[in-house]
N, C-alpha and C positions, 0 to 999 in steps of 0.2 A: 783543725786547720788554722793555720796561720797567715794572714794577708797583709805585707806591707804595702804603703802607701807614699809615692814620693812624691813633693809638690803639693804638701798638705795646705800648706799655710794661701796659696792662689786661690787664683777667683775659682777654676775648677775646683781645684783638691778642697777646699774648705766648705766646698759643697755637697763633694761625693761622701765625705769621711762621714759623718752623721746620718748618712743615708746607710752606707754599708756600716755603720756601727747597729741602727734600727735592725736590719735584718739577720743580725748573727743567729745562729742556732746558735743549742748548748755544744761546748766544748773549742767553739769559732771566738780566733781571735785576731784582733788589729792593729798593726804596729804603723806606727805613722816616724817617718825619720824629718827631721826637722834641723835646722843651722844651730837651733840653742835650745837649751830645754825651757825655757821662759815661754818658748813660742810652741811650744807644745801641751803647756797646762792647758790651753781649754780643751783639747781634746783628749788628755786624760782623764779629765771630770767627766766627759760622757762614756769614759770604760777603755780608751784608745792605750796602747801602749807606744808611749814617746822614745826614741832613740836619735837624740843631739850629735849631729855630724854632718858632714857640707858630701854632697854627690858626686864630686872629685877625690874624694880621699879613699884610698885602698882599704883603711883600716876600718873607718865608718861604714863603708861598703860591706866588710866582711861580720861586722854586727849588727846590722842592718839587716841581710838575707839570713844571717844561722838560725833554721830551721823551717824558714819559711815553706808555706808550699806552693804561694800564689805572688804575685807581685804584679801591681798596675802603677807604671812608671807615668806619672802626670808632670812631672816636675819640668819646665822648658825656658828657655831666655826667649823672651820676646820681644816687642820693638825697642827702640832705642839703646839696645846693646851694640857695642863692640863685633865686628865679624868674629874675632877671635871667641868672646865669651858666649857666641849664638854656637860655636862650632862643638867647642869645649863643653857644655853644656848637653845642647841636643844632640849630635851624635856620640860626644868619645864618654861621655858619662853616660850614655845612656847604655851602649852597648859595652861599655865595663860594669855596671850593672848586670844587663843582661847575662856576662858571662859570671859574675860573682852567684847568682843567683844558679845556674846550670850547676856549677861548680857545690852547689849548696844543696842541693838535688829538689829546687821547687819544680812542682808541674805547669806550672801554668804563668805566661809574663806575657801582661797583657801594657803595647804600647797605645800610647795618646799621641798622635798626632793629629795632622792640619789638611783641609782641604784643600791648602796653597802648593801642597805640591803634584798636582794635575799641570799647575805652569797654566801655559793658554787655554782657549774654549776650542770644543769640538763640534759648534753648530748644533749640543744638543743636553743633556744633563751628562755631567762626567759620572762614569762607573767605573769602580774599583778595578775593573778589569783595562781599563786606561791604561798607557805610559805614560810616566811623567815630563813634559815637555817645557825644557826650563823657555821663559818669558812671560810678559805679560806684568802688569803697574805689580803685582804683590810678590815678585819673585825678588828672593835674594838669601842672605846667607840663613834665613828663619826654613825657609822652603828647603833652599839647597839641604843644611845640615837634616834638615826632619828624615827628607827622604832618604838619605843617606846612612840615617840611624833605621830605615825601616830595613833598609835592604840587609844589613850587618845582620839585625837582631832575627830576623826571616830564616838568614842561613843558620842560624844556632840552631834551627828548631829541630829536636830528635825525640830528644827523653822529654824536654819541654817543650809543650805546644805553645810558639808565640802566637798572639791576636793582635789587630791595629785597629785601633775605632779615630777614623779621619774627620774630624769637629771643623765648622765651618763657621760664621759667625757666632758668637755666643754670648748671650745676653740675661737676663735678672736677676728676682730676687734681690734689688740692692745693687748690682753688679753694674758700674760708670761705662761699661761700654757702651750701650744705647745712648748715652749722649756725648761721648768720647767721639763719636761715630762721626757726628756730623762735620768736625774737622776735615774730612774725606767727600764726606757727603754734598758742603756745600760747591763741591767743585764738577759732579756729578751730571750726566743727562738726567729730565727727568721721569725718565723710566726705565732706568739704570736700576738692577736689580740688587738683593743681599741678600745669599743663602744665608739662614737663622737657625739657633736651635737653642731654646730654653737650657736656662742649669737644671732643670730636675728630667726633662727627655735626654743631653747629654749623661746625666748621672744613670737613667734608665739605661741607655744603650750601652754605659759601659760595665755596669751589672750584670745586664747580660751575656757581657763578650767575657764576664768574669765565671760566670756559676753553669755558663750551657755546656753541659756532658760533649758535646761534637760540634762542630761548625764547617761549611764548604769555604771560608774564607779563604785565606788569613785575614784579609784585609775587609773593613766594613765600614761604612759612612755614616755617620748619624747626623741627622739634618732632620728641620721637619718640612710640612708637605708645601709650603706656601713660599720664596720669596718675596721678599717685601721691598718696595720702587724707593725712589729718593724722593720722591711726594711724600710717602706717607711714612718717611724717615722725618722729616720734616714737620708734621703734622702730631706725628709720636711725641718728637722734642717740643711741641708749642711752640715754633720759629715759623716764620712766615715766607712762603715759597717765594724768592726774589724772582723777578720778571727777567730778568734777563739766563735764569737755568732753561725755561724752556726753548729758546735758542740754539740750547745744547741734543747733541746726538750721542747716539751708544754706539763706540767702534765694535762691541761684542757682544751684544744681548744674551750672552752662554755663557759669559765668565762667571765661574766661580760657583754656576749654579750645580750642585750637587744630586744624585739620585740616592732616593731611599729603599729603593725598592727590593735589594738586596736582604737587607737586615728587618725588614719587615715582612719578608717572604720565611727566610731562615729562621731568624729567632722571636719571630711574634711583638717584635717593635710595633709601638701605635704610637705616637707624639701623646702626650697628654696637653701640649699646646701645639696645633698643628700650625697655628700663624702666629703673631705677635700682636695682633687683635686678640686675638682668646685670650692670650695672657693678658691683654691689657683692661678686659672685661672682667676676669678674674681678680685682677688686683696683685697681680703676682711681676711685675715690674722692676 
């Protein structure tokens, strides 16, 4: 079995690869594609197989899947991109991928998307079984193109089973978003929530959207069990709660808040940080 990996070098990919390198059997191997092969040594030092070429290019594309059997597309433009390179990027590379891959005969392309594209709250945790309703402070061409790429890569599915694992805030191990955050944060109610999901629960859920024989998906959230308030965003970072946030109200107490119950039901998901206190207990930050 052969599994490539796009978006190795990101704060996801760069966390999942070592983890699905850990778990190979004998005969299982990992192809990680990458912009330059510079940027692909360290992960051939842990066993990975590097293949230097950019996710727009036809050609990289078709060295990239020859002979794959499995493909988890990570790779996404995120904020401060260009509408154009957010579009370019997560849907028309994603799903030229997807079809390079069908074309190649893998079984299994599993996408990485984003929670962002549920759009607004529905007065309750959104569930994959949702439509995606564009609005809401996080909508725009990151949301737009995701969903967009899900719906394309969905219709492929025949000979290949696609998956979608929808990641919502995501944080450690090293990873600046927990204090990237408060950019956002400090403009927050405060009890304005943040769905969260550790790198190593994100890396569990998409393991197993990769290795489980069947799923009732397609589509599955990984999140853990706890959001966390702008207080204890706040208190996370060691920044002192200004007096004039509590002032502030929540137009949505539902945005963005994610359900797990899906993927914990189906494929035996358990958070191994169910908050961002456990990990913060642990040391894993």
């Amino acid at each position: 079995m052969i599994t490539l990996v796009t978006g190795a070098t990101g704060q996801v990919g760069r966390r999942l690869v070592p983890r699905l390198l850990g778990q190979r059997q004998p005969g299982e191997q990992v192809r990680v594609l990458v912009r330059d092969a510079a940027r692909g040594e360290p992960f051939a030092r842990l066993g990975a197989e590097a293949v230097a070429g950019d996710l727009r290019d036809a050609e990289a594309l078709g060295k990239a899947v020859a002979g794959a059997d499995a493909v988890v597309n990570v790779a996404a433009a995120f904020r401060g991109v260009p509408d154009e390179e957010a579009w370019a990027v997560n849907r028309d590379a994603a799903v030229a991928l997807g079809r390079a891959a069908l074309s190649a005969g893998a079984r299994r392309f599993v996408q990485v998307s984003t929670g962002n594209v549920y759009g607004t709250g529905r007065g309750r945790p959104l569930t994959e079984d949702d439509e995606s309703r564009p609005g809401g402070e996080m909508w725009g061409a990151y949301a737009e193109s995701k969903i967009s790429a899900e719906r394309e890569l969905l219709a492929l599915d025949g000979e290949m089973e696609v998956r979608v694992g929808r990641l919502p805030f995501v944080y450690g191990e090293g990873d600046p978003h927990l204090a990237n955050v408060m950019h956002w944060a400090a403009h927050w109610a405060p009890a304005q929530r943040l769905q969260m999901a550790h790198h190593a629960d994100v890396a569990q859920g998409l393991l197993r959207l990769l290795y489980a024989p069947a799923v009732n998906g397609p589509v599955y959230n990984i999140a853990d069990d706890a959001p966390v308030t702008t207080v204890e965003l706040h208190r996370l970072n060691g920044v002192e709660v200004p007096a004039e946030l509590y002032g502030r109200t929540d137009p949505d107490p539902w945005f963005g808040i994610m359900s797990n119950q899906r993927i914990r039901r189906d494929l035996g998901f358990r958070p191994i940080y169910p908050s961002v206190w456990t990990a913060r207990d642990a040391g894993a930050l």
